[in-house]
C-alpha positions in Angstrom: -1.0 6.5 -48.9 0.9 9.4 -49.6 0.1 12.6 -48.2 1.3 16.5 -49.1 2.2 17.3 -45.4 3.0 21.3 -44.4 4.7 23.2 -41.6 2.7 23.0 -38.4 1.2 26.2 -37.6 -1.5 27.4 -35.4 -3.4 28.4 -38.9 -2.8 25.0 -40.2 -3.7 22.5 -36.9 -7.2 22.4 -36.0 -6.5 21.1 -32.6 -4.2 21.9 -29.7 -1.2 20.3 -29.5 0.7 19.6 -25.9 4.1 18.4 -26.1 4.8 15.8 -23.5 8.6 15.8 -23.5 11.4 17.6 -24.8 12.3 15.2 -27.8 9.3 12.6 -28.0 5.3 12.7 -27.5 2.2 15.2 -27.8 -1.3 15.0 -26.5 -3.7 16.2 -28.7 -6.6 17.6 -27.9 -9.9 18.6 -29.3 -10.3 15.8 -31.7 -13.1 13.1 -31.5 -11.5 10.4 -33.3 -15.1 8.4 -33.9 -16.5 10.9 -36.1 -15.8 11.5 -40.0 -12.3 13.6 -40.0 -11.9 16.0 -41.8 -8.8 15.7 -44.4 -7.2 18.8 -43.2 -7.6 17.0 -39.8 -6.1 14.0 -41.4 -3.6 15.2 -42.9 -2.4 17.7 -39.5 -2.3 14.5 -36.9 0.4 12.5 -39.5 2.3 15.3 -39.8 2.2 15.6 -36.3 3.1 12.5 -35.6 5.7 12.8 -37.8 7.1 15.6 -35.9 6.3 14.2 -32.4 7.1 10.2 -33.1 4.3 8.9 -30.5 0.9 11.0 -29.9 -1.8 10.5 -27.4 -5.5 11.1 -27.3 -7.3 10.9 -24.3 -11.4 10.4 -23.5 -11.9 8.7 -26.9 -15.0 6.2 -27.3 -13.9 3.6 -30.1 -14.5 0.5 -30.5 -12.6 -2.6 -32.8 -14.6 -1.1 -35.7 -13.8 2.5 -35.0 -10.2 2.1 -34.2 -10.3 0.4 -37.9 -11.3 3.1 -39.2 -9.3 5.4 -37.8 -6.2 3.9 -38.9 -7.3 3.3 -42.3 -6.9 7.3 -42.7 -3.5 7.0 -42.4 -3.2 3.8 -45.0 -3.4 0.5 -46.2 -3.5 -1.9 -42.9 -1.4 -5.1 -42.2 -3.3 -8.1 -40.6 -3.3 -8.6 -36.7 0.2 -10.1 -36.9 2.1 -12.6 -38.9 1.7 -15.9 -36.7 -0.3 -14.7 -33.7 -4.2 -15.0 -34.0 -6.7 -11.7 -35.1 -9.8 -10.6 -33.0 -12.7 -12.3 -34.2 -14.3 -10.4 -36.8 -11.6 -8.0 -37.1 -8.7 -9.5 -39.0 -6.4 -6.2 -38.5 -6.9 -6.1 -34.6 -4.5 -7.4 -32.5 -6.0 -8.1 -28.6 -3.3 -8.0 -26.2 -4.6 -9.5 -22.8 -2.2 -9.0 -20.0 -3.2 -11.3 -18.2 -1.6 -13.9 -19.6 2.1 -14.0 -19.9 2.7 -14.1 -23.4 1.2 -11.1 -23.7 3.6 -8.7 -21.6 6.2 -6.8 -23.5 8.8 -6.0 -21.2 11.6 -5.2 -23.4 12.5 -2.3 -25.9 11.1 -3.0 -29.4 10.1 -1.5 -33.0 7.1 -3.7 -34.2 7.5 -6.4 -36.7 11.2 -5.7 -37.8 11.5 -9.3 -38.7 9.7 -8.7 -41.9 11.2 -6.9 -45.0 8.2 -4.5 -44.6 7.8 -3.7 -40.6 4.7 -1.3 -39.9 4.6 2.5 -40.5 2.6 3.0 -37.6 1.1 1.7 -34.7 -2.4 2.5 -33.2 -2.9 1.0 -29.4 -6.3 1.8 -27.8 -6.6 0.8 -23.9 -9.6 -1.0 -23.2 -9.0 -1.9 -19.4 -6.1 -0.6 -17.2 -4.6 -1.8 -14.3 -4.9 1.0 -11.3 -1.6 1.1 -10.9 1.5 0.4 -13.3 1.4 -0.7 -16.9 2.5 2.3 -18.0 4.6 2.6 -22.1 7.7 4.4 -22.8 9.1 5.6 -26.2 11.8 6.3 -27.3 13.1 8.6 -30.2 15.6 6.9 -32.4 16.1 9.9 -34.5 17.4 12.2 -32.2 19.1 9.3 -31.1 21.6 9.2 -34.0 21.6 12.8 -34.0 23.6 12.5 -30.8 26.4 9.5 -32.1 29.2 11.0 -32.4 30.2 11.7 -35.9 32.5 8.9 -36.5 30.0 6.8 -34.6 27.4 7.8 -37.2 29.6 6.8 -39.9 30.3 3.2 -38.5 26.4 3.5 -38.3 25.3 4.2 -41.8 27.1 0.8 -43.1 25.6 -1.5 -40.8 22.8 -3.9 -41.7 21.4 -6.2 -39.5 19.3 -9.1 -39.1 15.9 -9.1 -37.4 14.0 -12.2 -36.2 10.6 -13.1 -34.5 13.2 -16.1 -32.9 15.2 -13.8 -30.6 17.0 -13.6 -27.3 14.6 -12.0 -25.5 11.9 -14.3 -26.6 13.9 -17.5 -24.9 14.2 -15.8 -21.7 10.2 -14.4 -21.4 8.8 -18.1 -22.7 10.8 -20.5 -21.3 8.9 -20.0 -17.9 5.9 -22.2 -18.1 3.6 -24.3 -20.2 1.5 -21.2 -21.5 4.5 -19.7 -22.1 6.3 -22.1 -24.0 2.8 -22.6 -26.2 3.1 -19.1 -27.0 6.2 -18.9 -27.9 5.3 -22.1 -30.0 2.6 -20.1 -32.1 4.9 -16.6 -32.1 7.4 -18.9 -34.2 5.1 -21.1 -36.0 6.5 -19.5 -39.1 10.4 -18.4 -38.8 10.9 -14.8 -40.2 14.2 -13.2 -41.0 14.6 -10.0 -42.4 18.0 -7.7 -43.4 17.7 -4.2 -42.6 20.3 -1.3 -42.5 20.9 -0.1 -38.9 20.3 3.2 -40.1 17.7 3.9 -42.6 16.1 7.7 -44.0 12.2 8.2 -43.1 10.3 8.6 -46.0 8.8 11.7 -44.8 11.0 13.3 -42.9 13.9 12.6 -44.4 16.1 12.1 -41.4 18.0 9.6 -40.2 16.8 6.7 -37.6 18.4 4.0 -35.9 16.4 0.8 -36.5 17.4 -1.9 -33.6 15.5 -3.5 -30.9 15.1 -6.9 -29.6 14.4 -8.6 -32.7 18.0 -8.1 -34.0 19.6 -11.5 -33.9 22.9 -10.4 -35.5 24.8 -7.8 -37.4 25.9 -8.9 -41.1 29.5 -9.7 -41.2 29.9 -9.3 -37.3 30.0 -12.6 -35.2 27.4 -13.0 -32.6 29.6 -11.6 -29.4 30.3 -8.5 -31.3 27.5 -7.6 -32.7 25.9 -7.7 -29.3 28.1 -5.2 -28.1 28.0 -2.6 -30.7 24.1 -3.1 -30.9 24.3 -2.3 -26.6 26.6 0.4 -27.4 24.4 1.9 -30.2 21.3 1.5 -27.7 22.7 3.3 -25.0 22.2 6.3 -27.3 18.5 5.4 -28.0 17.5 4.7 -23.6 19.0 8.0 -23.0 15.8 9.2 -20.6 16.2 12.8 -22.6 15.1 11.0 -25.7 12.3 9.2 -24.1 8.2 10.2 -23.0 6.4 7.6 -20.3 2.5 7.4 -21.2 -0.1 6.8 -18.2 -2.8 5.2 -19.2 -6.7 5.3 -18.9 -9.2 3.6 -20.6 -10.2 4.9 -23.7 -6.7 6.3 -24.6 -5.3 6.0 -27.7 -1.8 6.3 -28.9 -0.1 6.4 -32.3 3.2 5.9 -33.0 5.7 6.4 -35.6 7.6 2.9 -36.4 10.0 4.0 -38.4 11.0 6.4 -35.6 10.6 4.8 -32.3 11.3 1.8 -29.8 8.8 1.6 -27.0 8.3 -0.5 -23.7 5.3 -1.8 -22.4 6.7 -2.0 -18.4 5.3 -5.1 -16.4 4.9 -3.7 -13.0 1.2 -4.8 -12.4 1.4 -8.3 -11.5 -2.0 -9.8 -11.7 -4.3 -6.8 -12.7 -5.9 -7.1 -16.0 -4.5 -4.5 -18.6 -5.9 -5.2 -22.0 -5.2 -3.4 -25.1 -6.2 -3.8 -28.7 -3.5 -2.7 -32.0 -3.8 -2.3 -35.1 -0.8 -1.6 -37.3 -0.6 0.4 -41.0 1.7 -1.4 -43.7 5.3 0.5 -44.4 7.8 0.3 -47.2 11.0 -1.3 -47.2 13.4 0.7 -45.7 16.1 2.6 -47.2 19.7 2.9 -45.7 21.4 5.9 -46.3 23.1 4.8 -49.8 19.8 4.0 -51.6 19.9 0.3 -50.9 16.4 -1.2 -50.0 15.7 -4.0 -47.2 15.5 -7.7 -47.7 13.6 -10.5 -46.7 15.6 -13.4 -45.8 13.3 -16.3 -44.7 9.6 -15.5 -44.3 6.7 -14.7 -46.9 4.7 -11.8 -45.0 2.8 -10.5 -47.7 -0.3 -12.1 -46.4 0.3 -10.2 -43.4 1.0 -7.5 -45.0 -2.4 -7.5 -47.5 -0.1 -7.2 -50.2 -0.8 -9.2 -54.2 2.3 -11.4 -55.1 3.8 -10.4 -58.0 
């Protein structure tokens, strides 16, 4: 869905806006997101996402339906996920209960980077919250590259690199226990690879993002070892806590992020409290790397989660 968006001004946004951070993250305010928005207010929260990466409304009363609804504003919208199963009755909702294992993040992430199409956006609404802990972090990856140094940028721009939901990280948080290694079973049931440039142009914005996380498996043309390192070294820039925002939860919340612009980290610090959230994700374009070239899919057919016709 393409939308005309226009500079944010106080005549123009009919809500408040509070900025959470000093690169990343707004609250907004005055908007009940279960009623029938208004195009103007449509068309004022993507473009403030767009400007803020990750925003946060508080004291909303969705439910599955109305969290569907909301995100179909903003777009067409991707099944619950490419292997792991949809809520029941709601194909696009993802439930994430924290309770069991396989459903803790704990590690830095853009979602669904293992397909030639991740999402555009994310929409996470907290249903129950642990009292203590379980807060998310983002992170901006824009201002991110902004800070490489300017030959570092350069080395940047030419990389490509190849995502998949069979990953590093994914050995170390499954290979703990039966339920674990079941999960991880289903989460690779079908093997997605995807080539994407390390730095790609948003479509909206027109600036420059890094596009990394722990679904890169390898840089192209770099052996393993190596491309480990410059990915760490590229990271660094992106974990900087400047270019970060931490999110407290409460029930009811909802945040929306900007995938093509972010990394977040769900932080597993609750041990056996129930935290149980419920996403829903907005299909995206292929990305573009700085010379024009498009992404690629390399093993994988994710146009069914992607709701898109073959050709």
């Amino acid at each position: 869905m393409n939308l005309t968006l226009f500079e944010i001004t106080s005549e123009t946004i009919p809500f408040k806006i509070c900025p959470l951070a000093g690169r990343i993250g707004a609250e907004i305010m005055g908007v009940d997101l279960s009623q029938d928005l208004s195009q103007q207010v449509v068309q004022a929260i993507r473009q403030t996402l767009v400007k803020y990466k990750v925003i946060f409304f508080r004291d909303q009363n969705l439910d599955s339906s109305g969290q569907v609804a909301f995100a179909r504003r903003f777009g067409q919208l991707t099944s619950a996920h490419p292997t792991m199963r949809s809520l029941d009755n709601h194909p696009e909702v993802l439930e994430l209960d924290c309770r069991h294992e396989s459903d803790r993040g704990n590690h830095w992430h853009t979602d669904i980077t293992f397909i030639d199409r991740p999402p555009m956006g994310t929409i996470l609404r907290a249903v129950e919250i642990p009292p203590v802990g379980g807060d998310t972090i983002w992170a901006n990856t824009t201002t991110a590259y902004q800070d490489l140094p300017k030959a570092l940028q350069q080395f940047a721009d030419q990389l490509w690199a190849v995502h998949s939901n069979v990953y590093d990280s994914a050995e170390a948080t499954f290979n703990c226990s039966d339920s674990l290694r079941d999960a991880k079973k289903l989460y690779t049931s079908t093997v997605y690879q995807a080539l994407h440039p390390v730095v790609h142009v948003h479509p909206e914005s027109g600036d420059r993002a890094l596009i990394l996380g722990s679904f890169v498996s390898q840089l192209q043309e770099f052996p393993k070892a190596e491309s480990r390192q410059i990915c760490q070294l590229l990271s660094a820039y992106i974990l900087r806590p400047r270019n970060t925002v931490r999110w407290h939860w409460q029930t009811g919340d909802i945040a929306f992020w900007d995938n093509r612009a972010t990394q977040h980290y769900a932080i597993d610090d609750f041990d056996s409290q129930p935290r149980f959230v419920q996403r829903v994700t907005i299909v995206g374009d292929l990305l573009v790397s700085v010379d024009g070239r498009k992404s690629q899919a390399i093993q994988g057919d994710s146009s069914a989660y992607n709701q898109l016709k073959k050709a």
